[in-house]
N, C-alpha and C positions, 0 to 999 in steps of 0.2 A: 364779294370776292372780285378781284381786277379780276379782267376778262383780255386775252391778246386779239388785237382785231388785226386780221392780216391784209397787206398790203390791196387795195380795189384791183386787179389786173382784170378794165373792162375789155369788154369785145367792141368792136368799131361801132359808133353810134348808130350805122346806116346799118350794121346785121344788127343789133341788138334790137334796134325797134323793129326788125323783118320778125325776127322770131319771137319777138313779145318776151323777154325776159329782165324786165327791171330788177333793177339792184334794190333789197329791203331788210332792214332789218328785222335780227331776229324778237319774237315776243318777251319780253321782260315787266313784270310787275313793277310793283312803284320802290321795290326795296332793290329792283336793278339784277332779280335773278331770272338765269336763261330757262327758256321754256322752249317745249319741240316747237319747232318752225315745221309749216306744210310739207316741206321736201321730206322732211324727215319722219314726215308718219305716212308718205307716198311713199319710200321705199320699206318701211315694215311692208309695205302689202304682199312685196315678193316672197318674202318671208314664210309668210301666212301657207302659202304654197309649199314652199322649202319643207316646213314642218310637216304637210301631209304627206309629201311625196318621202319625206323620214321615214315616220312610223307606219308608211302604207306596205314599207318592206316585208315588215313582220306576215304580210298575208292574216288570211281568217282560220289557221289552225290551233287551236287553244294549247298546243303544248310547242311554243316556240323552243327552240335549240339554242345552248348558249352561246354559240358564235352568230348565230342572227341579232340575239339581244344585242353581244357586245358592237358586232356591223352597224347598229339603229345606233346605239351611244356615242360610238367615233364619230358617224356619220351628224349627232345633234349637234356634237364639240363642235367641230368644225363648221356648222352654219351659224350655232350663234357667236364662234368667235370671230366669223366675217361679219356678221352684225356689229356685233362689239366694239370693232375696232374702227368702226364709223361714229360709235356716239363717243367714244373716250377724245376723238379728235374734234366733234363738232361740241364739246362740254367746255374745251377749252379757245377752240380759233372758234370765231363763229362767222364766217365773209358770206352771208347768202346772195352774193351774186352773179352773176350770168356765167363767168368761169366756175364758179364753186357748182354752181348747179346742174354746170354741164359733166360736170367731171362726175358726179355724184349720180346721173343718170347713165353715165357707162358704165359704172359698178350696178347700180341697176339689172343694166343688159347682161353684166358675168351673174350675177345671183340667181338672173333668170335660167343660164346655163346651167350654173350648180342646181338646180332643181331638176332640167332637165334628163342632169346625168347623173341623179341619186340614184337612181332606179338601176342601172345599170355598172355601179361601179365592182371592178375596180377595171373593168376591159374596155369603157367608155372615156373617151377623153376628156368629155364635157364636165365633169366634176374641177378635174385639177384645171382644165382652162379657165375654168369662170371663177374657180377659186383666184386664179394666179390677176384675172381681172379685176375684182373687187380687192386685193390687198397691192394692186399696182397705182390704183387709183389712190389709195390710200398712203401709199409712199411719195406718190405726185404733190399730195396733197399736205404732209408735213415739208417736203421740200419749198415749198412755194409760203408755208409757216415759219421757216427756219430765218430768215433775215431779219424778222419782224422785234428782237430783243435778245437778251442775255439769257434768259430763264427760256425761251421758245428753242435758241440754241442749244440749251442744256436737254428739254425734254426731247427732239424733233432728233439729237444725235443717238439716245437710247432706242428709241423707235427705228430710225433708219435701217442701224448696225443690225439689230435683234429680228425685227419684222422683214428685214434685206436679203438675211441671212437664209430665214425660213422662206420666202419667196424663191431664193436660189434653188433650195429642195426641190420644192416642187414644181421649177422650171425644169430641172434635170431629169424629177418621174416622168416626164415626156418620153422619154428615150429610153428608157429602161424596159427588160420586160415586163407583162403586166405582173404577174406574179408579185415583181418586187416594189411598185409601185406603192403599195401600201406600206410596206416597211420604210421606204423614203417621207411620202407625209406623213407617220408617228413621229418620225426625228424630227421633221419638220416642225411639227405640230408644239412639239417639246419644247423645241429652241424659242417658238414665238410663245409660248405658253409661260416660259419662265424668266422673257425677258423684262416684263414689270416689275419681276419681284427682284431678278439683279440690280433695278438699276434703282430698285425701289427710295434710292436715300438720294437720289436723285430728283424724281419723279413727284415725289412727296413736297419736295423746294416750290412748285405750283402746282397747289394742290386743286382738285376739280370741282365744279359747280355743285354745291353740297343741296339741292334743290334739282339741277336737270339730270342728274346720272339717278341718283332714287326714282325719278321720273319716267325715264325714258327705260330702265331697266325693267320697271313695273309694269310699264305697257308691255315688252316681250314676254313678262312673263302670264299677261292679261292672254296676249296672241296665243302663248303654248296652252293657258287652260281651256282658251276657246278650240285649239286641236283634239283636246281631252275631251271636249263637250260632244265635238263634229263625231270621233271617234264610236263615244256614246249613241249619239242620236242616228248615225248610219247603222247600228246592232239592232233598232228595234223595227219589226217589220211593218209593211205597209196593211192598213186598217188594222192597228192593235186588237187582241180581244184584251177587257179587262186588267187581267192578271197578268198582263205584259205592260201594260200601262204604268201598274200600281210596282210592278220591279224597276222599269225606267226612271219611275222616281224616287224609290230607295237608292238607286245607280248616283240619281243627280245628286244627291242631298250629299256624299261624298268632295266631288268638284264645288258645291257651294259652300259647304263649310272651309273645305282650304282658301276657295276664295275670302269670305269673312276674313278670317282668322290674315290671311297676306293686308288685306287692305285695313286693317286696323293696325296690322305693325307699321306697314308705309306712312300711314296717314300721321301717328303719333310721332314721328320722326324723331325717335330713339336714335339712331345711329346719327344724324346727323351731324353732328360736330365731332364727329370722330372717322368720316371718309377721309380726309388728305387724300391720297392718291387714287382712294379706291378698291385698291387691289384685292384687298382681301371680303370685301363686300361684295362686287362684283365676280369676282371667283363662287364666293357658295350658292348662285348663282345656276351655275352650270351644272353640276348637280342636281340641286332644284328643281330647275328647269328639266332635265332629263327624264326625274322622278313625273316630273307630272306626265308628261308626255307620256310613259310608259303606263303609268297609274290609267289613263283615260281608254288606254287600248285591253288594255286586259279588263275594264268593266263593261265593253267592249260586249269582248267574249264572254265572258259571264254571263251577260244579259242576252248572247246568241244562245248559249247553251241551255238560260232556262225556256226560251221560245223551242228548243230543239226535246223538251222535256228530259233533258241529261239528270238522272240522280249522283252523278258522282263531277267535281272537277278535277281536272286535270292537276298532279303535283307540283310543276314545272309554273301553271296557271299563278296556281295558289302562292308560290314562293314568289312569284314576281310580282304579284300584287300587294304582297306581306313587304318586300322589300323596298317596292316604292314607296308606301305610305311611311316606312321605317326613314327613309333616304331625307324624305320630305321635313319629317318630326326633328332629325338632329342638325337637317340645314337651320331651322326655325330658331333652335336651340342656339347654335352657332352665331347667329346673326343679331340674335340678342345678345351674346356674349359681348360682342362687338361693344356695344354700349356698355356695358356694368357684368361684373360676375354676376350668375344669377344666385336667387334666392332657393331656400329649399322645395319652398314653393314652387316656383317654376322645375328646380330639376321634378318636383315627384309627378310636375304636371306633365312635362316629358317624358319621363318611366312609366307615369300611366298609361301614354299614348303607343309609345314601342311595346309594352307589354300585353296589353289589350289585343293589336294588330298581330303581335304576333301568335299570341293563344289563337285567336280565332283560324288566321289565315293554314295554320298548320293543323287543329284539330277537328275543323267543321269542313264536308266534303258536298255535304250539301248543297246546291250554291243557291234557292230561295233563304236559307236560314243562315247560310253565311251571309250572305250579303244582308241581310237585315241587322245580324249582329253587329258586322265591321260598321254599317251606316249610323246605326246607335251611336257606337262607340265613338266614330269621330266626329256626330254631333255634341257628343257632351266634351269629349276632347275641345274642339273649336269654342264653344260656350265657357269653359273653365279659361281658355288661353286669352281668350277674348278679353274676358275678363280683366284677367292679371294684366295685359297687355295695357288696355286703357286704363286702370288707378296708376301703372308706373307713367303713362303718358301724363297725367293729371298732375301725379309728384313732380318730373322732373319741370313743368310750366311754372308750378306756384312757388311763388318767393321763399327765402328762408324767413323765418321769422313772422 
């Protein structure tokens, strides 16, 4: 796939060698496709941070409240669509140098903000600032794209208008009381949310690196289950005895199997000839992503309550943990739609999975025998999908004939 390389705008020879920033190209194999460059797995590390300072909302009480959950979900939207909209612009422009770099390190410093002021919103300012920094940076940054061609002029005035628009939002929640602050970035959030998919027949006309967006996607979603992991491995106390040991790793075998199961659909790259713009790949995404995030904390607590000798979990527990594993199954599902209707197979492999999660998560209160059960379950789950996954990987390789 053509790639638009935007215009060199260097920095004066005499700073650029002060501050050691040479101009270089980004990684590409021998078939010319984009791969993350350094800067851009130095800024996932903010991320990383972002993610705990999320789900560190929830606190350690095993029966979260549904306005907490939904507070952690807006709150994920919103950091991985300022992620987001860093790799959908660096899939397509790729200038890795010394202005690109600079710019891209002051979005940086806003994401550090938004982690900052997770914690505190919606009374802290630091959220919508460092928001309003990293999608400023990112408006700088199709402007300086936009001269570069006819097709850059096409995507860069989508982008503008739509991600301009939402930016104005939440320049204006500055001033607003706090109360209403929040109700200004949901509009916000909406407007920039649904502007790929307006302009989508647009957007589609250059379509994206069908190699670096599977890539760089996989990695945040690598980042959110390593949250899930950190989530986990903080529940279990220090010098385990035994029986806290042998729960920790019924706990894992959960986040291992989703992992499995994700890196065996990435790796066959099913969807790949069917991203164009992305949009809808990258969308089930976020969900996903959410799902796990939340999947990791309530195993969490699980894992506190059976160290706390709790006979009974919490309803509230159970249901969130039912619904993530649920959220997760028909993203999976969905995403393989993407490539092909699925087979019956696959739906019943899916039915099995929602079904399973949800018998147990709602009839078992126990949680050593819950959680043994659910861990079963989405082992053989992962093992059957697996499966399926790599012989359609196999088919769609081998020749007709």
């Amino acid at each position: 796939m053509r790639r638009v390389r935007t215009p060199t705008l260097r920095l004066p020879t005499w700073l650029a060698g002060r501050v050691g920033l040479p101009a270089q190209t980004p990684a590409a194999d021998e078939a010319g496709h984009r791969h993350a460059t350094w800067l851009e797995l130095f800024l996932d590390l903010i991320f990383v941070y972002a993610l705990a300072a999320v789900v560190n909302r929830l606190g350690e009480r095993p029966d979260p409240s549904p306005p907490a959950v939904l507070a952690v979900i807006g709150l994920f939207v919103v950091v991985q669509w300022a992620w987001m909209g860093q790799v959908y612009y660096d899939t397509r422009f790729d200038p890795d140098d010394a202005l690109h770099r600079l710019l891209v390190l002051v979005a940086l410093v806003g994401a550090g903000a938004m982690t900052l002021g997770v914690d505190e919103v919606p009374e802290s300012v630091l959220l919508p600032v460092g928001y309003l920094i990293v999608r400023g940076v990112l408006l700088l940054l199709y402007l300086r794209a936009r001269p570069t061609g006819p097709m850059a002029r096409l995507v860069t005035t989508v982008y503008l208008i739509g991600f301009g628009s939402g930016w104005a939002l939440w320049l204006v929640s500055l001033a607003v009381p706090t109360r209403m602050r929040p109700v200004l970035w949901i509009v916000a959030m909406v407007i920039e949310l649904a502007t790929p998919w307006v302009g989508v027949r647009w957007l589609n006309r250059f379509p994206v690196d069908n190699r670096h967006l599977p890539e760089r996607i996989g990695q945040f979603t690598i980042i959110v289950l390593g949250s899930a992991l950190a989530s986990l491995l903080f529940a279990v106390p220090d010098h385990p005895p035994p029986h806290m040991i042998l729960t920790a790793g019924l706990a894992f075998l959960i986040p291992a199997a989703v992992w499995w199961v994700y890196t065996t659909f990435v790796t066959t790259r099913l969807t790949q000839s069917r991203l164009r713009g992305g949009q809808a790949y990258s969308y089930l995404h976020i969900p996903l992503g959410g799902a796990l995030l939340l999947l990791g904390w309530a195993l969490g607590q699980v894992v506190r309550l059976v160290d706390d000798n709790a006979d009974r979990l919490p309803l509230e527990l159970r249901l969130l943990l039912g619904a993530s594993m649920v959220v997760w199954t028909v993203c999976g599902l969905a995403l393989y739609w993407l490539w092909t209707r699925p087979t019956t197979a696959r739906l019943a492999i899916a039915a099995y999975g929602v079904t399973a999660v949800c018998l147990i998560t709602t009839t078992v209160h126990e949680p050593r025998l819950m959680l043994s059960l659910l861990s079963l379950a989405v082992v053989v789950y992962a093992v059957l999908l697996s499966r399926r996954l790599a012989r359609a990987g196999e088919e769609m390789r081998t020749p007709e004939g």
